[in-house]
LOMAR-938092 format. One line per field, with one value per atom (N, C-alpha, C, O, CB): residue number from 1; residue in three letters; atom name; x, y, z. Coordinates in Angstrom, 2 decimals, decimal comma. Glycine has a CB too. Layout:
REM LOMAR-938092
i	(NUM  ...)
aa	(ALA  ...)
at	(CA  ...)
X	(X  ...)
Y	(Y  ...)
Z	(Z  ...)
END
This chain:
REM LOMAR-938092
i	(1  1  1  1  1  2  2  2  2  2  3  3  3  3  3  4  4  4  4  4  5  5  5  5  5  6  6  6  6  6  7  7  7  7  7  8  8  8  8  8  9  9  9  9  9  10  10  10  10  10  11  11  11  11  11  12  12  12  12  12  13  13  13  13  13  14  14  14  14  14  15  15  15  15  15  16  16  16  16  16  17  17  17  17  17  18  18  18  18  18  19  19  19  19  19  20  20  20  20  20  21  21  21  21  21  22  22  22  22  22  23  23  23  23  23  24  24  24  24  24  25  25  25  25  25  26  26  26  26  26  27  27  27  27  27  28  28  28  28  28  29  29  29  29  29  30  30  30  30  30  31  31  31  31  31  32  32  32  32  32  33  33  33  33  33  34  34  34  34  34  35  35  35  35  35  36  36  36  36  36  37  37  37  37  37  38  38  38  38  38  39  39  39  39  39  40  40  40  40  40  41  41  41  41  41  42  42  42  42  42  43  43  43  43  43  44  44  44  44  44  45  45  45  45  45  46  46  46  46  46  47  47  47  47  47  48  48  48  48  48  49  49  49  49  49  50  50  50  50  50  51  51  51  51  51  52  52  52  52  52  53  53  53  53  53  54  54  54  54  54  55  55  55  55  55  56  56  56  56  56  57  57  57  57  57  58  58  58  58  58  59  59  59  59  59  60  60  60  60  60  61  61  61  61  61  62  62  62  62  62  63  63  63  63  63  64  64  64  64  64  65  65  65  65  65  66  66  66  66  66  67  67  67  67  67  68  68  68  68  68  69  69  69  69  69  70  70  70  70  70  71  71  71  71  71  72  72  72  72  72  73  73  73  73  73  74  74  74  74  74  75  75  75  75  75  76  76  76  76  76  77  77  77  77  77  78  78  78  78  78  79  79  79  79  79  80  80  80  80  80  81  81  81  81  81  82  82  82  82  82  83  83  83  83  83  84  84  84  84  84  85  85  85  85  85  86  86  86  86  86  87  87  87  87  87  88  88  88  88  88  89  89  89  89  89  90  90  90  90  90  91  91  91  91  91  92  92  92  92  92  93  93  93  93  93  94  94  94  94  94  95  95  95  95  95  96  96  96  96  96  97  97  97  97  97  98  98  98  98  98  99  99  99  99  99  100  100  100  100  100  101  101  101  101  101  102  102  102  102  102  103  103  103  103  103  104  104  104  104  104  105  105  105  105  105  106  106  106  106  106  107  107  107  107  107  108  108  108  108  108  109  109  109  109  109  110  110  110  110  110  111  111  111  111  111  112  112  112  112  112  113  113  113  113  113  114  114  114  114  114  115  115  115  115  115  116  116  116  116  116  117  117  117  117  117)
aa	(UNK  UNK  UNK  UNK  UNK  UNK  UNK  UNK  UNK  UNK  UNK  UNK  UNK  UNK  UNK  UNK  UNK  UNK  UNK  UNK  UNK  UNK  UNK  UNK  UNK  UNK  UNK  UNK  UNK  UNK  UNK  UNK  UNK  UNK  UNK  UNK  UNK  UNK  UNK  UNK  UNK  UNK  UNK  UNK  UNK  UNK  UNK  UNK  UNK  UNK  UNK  UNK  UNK  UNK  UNK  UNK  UNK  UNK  UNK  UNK  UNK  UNK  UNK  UNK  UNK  UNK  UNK  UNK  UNK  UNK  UNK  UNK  UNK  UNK  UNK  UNK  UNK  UNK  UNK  UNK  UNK  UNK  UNK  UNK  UNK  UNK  UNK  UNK  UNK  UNK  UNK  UNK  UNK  UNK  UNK  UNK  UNK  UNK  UNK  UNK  UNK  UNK  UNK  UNK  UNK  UNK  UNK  UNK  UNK  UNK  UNK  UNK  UNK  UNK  UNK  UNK  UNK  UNK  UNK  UNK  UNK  UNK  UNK  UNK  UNK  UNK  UNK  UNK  UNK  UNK  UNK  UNK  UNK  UNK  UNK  UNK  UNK  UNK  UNK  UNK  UNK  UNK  UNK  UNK  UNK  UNK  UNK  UNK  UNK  UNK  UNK  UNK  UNK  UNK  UNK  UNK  UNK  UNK  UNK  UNK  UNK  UNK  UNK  UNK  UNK  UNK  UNK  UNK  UNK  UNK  UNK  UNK  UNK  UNK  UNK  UNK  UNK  UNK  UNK  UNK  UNK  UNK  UNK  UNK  UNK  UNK  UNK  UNK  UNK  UNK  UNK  UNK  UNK  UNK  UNK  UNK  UNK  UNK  UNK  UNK  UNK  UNK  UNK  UNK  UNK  UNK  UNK  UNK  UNK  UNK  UNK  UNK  UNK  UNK  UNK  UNK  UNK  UNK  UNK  UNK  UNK  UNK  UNK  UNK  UNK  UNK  UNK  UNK  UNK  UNK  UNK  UNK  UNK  UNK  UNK  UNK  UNK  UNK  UNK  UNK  UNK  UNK  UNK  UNK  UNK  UNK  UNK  UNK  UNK  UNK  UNK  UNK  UNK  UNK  UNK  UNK  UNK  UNK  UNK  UNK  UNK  UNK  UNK  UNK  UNK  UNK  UNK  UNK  UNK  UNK  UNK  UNK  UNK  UNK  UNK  UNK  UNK  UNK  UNK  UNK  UNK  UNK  UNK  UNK  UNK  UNK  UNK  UNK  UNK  UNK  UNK  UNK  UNK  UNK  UNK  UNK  UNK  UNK  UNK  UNK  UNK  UNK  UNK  UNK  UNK  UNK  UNK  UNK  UNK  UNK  UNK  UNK  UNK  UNK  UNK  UNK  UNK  UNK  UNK  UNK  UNK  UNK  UNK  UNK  UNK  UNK  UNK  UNK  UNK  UNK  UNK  UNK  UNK  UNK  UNK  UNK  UNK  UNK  UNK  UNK  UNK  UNK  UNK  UNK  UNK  UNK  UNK  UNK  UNK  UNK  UNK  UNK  UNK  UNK  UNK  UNK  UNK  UNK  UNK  UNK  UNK  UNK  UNK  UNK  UNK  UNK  UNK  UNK  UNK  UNK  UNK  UNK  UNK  UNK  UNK  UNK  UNK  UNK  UNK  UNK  UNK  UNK  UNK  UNK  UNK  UNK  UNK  UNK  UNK  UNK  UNK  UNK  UNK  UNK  UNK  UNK  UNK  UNK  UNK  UNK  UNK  UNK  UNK  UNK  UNK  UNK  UNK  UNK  UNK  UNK  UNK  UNK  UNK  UNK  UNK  UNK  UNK  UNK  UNK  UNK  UNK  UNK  UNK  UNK  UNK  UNK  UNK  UNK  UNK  UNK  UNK  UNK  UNK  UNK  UNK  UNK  UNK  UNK  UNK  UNK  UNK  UNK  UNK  UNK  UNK  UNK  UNK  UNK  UNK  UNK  UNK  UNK  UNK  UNK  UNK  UNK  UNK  UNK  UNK  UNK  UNK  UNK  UNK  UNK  UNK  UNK  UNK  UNK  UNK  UNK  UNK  UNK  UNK  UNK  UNK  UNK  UNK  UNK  UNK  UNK  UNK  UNK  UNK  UNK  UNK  UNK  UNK  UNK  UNK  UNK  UNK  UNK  UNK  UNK  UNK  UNK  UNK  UNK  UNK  UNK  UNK  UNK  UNK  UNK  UNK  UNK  UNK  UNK  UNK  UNK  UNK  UNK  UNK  UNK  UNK  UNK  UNK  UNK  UNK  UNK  UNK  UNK  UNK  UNK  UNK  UNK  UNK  UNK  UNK  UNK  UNK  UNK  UNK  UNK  UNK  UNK  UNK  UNK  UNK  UNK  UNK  UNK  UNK  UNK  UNK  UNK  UNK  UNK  UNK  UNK  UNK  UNK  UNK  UNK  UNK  UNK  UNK  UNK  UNK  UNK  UNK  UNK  UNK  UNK  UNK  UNK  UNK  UNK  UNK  UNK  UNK  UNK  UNK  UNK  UNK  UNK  UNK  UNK  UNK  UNK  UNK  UNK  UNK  UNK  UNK)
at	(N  CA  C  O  CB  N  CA  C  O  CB  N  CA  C  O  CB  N  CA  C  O  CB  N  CA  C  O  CB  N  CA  C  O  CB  N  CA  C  O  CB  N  CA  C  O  CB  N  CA  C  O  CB  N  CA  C  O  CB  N  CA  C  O  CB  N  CA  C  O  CB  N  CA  C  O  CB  N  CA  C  O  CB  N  CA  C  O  CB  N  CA  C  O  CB  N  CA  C  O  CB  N  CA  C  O  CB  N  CA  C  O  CB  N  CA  C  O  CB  N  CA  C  O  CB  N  CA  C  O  CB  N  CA  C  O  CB  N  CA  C  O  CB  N  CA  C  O  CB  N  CA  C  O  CB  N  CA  C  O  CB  N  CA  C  O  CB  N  CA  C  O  CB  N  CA  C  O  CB  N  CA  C  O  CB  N  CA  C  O  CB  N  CA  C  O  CB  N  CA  C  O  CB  N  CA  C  O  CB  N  CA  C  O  CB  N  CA  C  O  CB  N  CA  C  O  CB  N  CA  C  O  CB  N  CA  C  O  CB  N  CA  C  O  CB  N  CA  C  O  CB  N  CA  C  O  CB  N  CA  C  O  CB  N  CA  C  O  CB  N  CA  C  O  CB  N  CA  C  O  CB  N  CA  C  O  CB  N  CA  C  O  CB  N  CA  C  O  CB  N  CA  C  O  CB  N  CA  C  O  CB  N  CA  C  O  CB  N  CA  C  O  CB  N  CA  C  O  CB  N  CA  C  O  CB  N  CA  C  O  CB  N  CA  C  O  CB  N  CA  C  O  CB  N  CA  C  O  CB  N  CA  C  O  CB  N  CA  C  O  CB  N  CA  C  O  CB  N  CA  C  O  CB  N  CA  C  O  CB  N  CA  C  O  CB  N  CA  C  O  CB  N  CA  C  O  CB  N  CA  C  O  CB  N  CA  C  O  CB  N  CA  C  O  CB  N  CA  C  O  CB  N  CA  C  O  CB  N  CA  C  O  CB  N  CA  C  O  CB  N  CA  C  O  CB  N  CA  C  O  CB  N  CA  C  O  CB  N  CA  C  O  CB  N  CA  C  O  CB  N  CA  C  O  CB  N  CA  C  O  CB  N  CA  C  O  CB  N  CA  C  O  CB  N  CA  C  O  CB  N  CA  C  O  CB  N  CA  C  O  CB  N  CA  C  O  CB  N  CA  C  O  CB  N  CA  C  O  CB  N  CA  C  O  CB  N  CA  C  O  CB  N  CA  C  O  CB  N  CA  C  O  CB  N  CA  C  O  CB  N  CA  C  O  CB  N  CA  C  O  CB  N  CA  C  O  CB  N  CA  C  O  CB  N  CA  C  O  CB  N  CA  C  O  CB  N  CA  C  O  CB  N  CA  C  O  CB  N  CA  C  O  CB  N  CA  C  O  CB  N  CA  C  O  CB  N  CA  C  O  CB  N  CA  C  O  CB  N  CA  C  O  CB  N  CA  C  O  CB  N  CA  C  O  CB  N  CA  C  O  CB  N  CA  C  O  CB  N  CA  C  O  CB  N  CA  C  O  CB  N  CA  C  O  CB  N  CA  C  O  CB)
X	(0,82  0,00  0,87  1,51  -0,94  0,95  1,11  0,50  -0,67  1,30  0,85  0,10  0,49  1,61  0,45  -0,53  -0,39  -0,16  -0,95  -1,65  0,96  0,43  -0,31  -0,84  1,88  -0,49  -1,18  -2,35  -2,94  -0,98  -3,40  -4,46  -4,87  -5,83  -5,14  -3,74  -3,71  -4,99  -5,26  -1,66  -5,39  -7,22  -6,35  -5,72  -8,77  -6,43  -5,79  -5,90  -6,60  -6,30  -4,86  -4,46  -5,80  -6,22  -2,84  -6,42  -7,70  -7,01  -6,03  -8,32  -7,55  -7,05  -8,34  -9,37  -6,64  -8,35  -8,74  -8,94  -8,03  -7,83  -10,25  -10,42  -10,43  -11,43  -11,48  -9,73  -9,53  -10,45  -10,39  -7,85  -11,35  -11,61  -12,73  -12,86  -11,59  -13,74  -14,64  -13,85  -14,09  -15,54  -12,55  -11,97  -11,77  -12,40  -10,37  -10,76  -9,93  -11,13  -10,97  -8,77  -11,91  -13,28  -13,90  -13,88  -15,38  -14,15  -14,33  -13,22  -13,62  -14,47  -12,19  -11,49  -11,05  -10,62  -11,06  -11,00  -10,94  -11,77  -11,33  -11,48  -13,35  -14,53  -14,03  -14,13  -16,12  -13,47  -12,97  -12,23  -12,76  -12,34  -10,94  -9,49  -9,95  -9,35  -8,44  -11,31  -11,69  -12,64  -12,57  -12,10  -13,50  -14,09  -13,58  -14,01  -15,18  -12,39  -11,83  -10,77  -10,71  -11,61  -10,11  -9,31  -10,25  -9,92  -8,48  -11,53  -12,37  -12,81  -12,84  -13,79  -13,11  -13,69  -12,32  -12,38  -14,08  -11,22  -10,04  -9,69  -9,42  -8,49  -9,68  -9,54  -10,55  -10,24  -9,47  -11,77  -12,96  -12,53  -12,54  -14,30  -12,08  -11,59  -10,55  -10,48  -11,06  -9,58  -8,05  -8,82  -8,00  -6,42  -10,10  -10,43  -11,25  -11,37  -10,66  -12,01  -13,22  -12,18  -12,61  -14,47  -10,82  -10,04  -9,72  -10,25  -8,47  -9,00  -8,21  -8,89  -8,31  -7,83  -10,40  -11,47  -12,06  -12,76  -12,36  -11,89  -12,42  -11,05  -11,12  -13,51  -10,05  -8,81  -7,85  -7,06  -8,17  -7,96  -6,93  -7,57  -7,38  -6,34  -8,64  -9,41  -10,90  -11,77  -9,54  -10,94  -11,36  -12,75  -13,49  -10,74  -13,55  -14,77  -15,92  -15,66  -14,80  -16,88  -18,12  -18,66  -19,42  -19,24  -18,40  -19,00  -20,40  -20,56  -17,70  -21,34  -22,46  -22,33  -21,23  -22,72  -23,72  -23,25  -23,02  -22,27  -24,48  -23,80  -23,00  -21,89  -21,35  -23,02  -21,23  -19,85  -18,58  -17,42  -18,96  -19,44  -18,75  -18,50  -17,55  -19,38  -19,95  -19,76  -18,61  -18,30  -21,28  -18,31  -17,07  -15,72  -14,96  -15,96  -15,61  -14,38  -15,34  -14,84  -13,67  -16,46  -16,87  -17,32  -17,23  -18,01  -17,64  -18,25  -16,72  -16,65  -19,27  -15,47  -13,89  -13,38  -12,68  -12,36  -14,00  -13,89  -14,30  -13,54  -14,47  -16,09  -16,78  -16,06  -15,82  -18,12  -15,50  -14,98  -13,75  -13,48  -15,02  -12,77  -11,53  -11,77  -11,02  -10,31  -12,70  -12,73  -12,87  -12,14  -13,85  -14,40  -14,35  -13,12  -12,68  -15,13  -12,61  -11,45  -10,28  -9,14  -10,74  -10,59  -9,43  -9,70  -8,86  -8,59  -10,95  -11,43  -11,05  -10,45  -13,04  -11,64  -11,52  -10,46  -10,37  -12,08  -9,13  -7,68  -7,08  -5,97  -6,88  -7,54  -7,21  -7,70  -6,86  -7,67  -9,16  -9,34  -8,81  -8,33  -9,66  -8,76  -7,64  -6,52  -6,16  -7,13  -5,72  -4,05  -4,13  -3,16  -3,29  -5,21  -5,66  -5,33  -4,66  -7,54  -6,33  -6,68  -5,30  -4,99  -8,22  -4,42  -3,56  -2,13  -1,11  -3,73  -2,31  -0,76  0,09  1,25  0,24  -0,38  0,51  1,81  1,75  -0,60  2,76  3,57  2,86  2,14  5,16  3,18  3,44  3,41  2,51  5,32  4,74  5,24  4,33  4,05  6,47  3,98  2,92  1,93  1,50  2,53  0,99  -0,17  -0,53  -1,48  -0,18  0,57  0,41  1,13  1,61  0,62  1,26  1,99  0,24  -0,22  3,65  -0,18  -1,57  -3,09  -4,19  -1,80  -2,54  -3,36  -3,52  -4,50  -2,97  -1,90  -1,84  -2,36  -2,97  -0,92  -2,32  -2,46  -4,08  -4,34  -2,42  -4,83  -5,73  -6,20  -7,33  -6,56  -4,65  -4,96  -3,75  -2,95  -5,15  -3,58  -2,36  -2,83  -2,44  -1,44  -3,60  -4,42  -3,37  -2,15  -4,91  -4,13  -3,86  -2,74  -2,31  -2,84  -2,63  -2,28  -2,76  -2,24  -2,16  -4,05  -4,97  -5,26  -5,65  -6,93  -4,93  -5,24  -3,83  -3,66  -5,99  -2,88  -1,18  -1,58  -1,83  0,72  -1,52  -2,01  -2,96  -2,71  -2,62  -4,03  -4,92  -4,31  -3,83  -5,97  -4,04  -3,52  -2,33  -2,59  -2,61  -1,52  -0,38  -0,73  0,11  1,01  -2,00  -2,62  -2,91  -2,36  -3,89  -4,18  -4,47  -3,44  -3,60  -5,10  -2,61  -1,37  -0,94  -1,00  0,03  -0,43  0,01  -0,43  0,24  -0,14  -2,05  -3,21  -2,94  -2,45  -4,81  -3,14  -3,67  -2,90  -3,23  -3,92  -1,40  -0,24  -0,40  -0,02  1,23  -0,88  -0,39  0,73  1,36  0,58  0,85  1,83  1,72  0,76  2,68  3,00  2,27  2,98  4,12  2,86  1,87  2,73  3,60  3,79  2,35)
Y	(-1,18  0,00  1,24  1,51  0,00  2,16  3,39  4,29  3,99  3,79  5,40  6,51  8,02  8,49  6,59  8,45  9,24  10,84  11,41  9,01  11,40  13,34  13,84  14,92  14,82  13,48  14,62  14,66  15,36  14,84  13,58  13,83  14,88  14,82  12,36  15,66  16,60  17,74  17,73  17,31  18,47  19,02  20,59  21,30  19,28  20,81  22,31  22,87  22,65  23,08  24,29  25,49  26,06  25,78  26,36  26,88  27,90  28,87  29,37  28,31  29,36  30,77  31,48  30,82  31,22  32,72  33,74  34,97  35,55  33,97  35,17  35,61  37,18  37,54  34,98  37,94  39,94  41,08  42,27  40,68  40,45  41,41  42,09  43,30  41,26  41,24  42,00  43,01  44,22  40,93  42,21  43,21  44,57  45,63  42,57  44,24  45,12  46,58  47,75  43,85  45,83  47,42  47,96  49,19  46,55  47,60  47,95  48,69  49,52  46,65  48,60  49,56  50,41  51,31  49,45  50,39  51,48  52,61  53,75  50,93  52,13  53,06  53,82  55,03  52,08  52,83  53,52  54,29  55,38  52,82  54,49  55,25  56,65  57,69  54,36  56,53  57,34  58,32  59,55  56,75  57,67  58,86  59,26  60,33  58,63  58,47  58,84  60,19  61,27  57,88  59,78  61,04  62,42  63,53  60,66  62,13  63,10  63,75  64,98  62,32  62,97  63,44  64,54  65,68  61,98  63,77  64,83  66,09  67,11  64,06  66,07  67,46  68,34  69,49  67,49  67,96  68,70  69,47  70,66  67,56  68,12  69,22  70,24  71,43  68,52  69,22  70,63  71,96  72,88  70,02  72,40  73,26  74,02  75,25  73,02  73,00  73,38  73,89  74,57  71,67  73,43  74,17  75,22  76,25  73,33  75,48  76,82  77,80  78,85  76,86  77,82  78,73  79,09  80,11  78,32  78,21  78,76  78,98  80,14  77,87  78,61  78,73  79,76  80,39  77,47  79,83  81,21  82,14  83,17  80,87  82,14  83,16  83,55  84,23  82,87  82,90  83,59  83,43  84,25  84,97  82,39  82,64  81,99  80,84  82,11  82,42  81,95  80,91  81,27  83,15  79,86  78,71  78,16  78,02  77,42  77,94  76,79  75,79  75,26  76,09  75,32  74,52  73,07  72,19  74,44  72,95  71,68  71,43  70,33  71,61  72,94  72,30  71,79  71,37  73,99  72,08  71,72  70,28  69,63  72,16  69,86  68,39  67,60  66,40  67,55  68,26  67,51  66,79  65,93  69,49  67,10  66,51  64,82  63,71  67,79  65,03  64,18  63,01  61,79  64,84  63,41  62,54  62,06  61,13  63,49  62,60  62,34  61,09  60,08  64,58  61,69  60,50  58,94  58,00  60,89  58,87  57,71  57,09  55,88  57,88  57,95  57,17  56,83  55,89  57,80  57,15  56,48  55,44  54,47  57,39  55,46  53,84  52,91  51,94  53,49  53,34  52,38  51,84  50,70  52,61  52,93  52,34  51,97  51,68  53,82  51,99  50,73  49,76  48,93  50,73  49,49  48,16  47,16  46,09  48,26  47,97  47,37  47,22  46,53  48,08  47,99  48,23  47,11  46,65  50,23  46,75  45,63  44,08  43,20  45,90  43,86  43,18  42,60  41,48  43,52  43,37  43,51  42,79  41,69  45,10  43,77  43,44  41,98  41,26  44,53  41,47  40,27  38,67  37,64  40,64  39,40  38,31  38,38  37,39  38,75  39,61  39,52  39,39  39,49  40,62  39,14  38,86  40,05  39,98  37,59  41,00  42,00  41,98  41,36  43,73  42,87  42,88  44,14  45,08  43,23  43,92  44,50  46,58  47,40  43,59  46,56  47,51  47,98  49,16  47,07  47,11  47,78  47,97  49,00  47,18  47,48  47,61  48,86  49,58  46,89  49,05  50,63  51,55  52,50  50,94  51,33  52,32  52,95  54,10  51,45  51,98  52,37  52,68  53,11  51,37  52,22  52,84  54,29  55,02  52,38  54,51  56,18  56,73  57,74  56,75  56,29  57,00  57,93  58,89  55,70  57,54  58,23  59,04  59,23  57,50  59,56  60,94  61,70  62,17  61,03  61,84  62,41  63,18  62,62  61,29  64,38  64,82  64,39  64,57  66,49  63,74  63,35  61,50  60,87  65,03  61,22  59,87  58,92  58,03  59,58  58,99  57,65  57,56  56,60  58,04  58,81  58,22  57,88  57,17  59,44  58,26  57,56  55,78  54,90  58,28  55,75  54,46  53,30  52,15  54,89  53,58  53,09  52,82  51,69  53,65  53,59  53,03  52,02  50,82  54,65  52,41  50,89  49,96  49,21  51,19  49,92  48,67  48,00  46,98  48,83  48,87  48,21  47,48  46,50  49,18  48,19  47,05  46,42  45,29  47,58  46,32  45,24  44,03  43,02  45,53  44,13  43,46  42,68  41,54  44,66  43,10  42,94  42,30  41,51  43,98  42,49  41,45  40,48  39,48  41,80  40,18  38,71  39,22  38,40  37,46  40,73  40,77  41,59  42,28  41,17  41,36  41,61  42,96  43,30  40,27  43,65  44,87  45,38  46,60  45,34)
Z	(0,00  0,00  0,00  1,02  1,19  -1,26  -0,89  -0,31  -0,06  -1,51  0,06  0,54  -0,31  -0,51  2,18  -0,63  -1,68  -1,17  -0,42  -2,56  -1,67  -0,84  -1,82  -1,54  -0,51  -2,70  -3,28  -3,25  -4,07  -4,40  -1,87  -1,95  -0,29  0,47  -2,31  -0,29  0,81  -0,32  -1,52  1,33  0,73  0,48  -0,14  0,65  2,63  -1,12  -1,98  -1,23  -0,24  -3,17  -1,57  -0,76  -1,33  -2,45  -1,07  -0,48  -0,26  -0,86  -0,30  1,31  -2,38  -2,57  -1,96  -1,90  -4,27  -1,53  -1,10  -2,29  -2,88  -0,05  -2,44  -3,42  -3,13  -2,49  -3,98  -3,38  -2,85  -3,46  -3,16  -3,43  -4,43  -4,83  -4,31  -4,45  -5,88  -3,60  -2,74  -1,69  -1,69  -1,93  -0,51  0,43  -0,66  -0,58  1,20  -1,63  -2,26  -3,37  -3,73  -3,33  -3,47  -4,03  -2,42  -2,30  -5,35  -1,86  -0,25  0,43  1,24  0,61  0,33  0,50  0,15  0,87  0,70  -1,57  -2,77  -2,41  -2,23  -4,20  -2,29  -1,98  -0,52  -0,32  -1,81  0,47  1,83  1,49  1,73  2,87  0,89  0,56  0,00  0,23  -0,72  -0,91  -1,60  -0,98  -1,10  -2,57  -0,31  0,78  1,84  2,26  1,31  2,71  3,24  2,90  3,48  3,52  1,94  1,53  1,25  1,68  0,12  0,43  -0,18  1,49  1,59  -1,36  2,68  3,91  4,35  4,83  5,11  4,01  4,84  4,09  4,72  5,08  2,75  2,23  2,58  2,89  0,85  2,59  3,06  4,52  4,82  3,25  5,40  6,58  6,42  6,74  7,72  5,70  5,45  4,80  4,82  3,85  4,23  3,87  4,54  4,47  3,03  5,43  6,51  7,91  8,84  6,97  7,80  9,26  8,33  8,75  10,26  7,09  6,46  6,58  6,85  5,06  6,42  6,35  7,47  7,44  5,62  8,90  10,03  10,64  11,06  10,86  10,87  11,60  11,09  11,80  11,60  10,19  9,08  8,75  9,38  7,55  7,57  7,16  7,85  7,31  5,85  9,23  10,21  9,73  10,28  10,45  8,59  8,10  9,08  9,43  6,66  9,47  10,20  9,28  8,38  10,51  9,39  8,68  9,65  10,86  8,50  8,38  8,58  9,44  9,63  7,48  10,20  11,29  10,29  10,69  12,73  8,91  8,13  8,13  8,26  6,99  7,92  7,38  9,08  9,12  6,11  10,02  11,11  11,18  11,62  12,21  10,45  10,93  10,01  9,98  10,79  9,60  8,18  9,43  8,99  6,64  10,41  11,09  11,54  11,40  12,79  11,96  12,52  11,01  11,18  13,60  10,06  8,88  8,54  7,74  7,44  9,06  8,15  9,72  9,73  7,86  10,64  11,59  11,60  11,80  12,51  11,27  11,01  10,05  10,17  10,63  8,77  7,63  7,85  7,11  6,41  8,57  8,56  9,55  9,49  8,86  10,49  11,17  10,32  10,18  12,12  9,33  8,64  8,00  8,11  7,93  7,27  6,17  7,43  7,07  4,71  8,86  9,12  9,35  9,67  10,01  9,30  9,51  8,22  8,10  9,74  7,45  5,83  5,30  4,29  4,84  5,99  5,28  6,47  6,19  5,26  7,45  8,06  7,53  7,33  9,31  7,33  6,29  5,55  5,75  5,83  4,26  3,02  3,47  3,04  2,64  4,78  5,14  5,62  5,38  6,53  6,27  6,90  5,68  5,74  7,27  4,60  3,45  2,59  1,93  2,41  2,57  1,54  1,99  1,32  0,70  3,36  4,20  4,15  3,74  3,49  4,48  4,04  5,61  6,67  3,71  5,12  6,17  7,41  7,06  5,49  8,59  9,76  8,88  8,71  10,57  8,60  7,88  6,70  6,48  7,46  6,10  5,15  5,67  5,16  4,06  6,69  7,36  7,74  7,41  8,36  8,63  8,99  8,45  9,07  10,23  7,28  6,59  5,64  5,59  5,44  5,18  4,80  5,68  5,31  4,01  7,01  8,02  8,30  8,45  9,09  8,31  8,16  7,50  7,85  7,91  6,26  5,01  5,19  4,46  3,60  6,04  5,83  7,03  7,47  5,30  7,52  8,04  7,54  8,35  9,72  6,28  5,39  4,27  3,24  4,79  3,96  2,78  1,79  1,85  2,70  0,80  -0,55  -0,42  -1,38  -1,33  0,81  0,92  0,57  -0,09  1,75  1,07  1,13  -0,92  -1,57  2,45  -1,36  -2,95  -3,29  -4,28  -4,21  -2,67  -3,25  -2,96  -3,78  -1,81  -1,72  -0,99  -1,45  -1,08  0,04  -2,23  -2,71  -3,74  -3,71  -2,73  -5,00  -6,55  -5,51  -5,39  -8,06  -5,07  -4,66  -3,78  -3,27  -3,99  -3,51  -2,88  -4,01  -4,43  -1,93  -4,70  -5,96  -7,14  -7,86  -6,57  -7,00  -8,11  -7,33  -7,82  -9,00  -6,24  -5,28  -5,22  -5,41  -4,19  -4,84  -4,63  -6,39  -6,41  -4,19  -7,21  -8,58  -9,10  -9,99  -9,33  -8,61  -9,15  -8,46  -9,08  -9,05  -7,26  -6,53  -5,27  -4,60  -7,90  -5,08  -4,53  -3,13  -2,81  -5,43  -2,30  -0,52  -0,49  -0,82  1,16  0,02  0,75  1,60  1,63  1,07)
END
């Protein structure tokens, strides 16, 4: 009697592309939420303007959304093995105006090649 390895049960690929559009959409409102503030502080903190009580809430709508996108950018880092080092290097990214869209296109080719961050 032999015993065979190759009837060991296949490696589980993990399929990214649900995490990886879920966090695209995160990266993207997230960044879009933080310029809103970098403009909503320039205009009350510098040019001294009496803003709408809407536009106050822009710190708090740039808050809800970066939890999300760390949940989701943990996720992602979860399913795609990313390193330690890359993890929070894209965690940051979205309290950095104009990061989280550097961050996102090099997730996305990362992700898209097969390859870890």
């Amino acid at each position: 009697m032999t015993t065979r390895t190759d009837d060991a049960a296949p490696a589980r690929s993990v399929s990214l592309g649900g995490p990886l559009i879920r966090f695209r959409v995160a990266a993207y409102a997230t960044g879009v939420a933080l310029l809103g503030l970098v403009v909503e502080m320039l205009l009350q903190y510098v040019f001294r303007v009496e803003l709408p009580q809407f536009v106050k809430m822009i710190p708090m709508v740039h808050g809800g959304l970066y939890l999300i996108y760390l949940l989701l950018a943990v996720d992602l880092a979860i399913k795609a093995r990313w390193s330690m080092k890359g993890t929070l290097l894209v965690l940051i990214a979205g309290c950095i105006p104009f990061f989280s869209f550097v961050m996102e296109r090099k997730v996305t080719h990362k992700v898209d090649a097969g390859r870890k961050l």
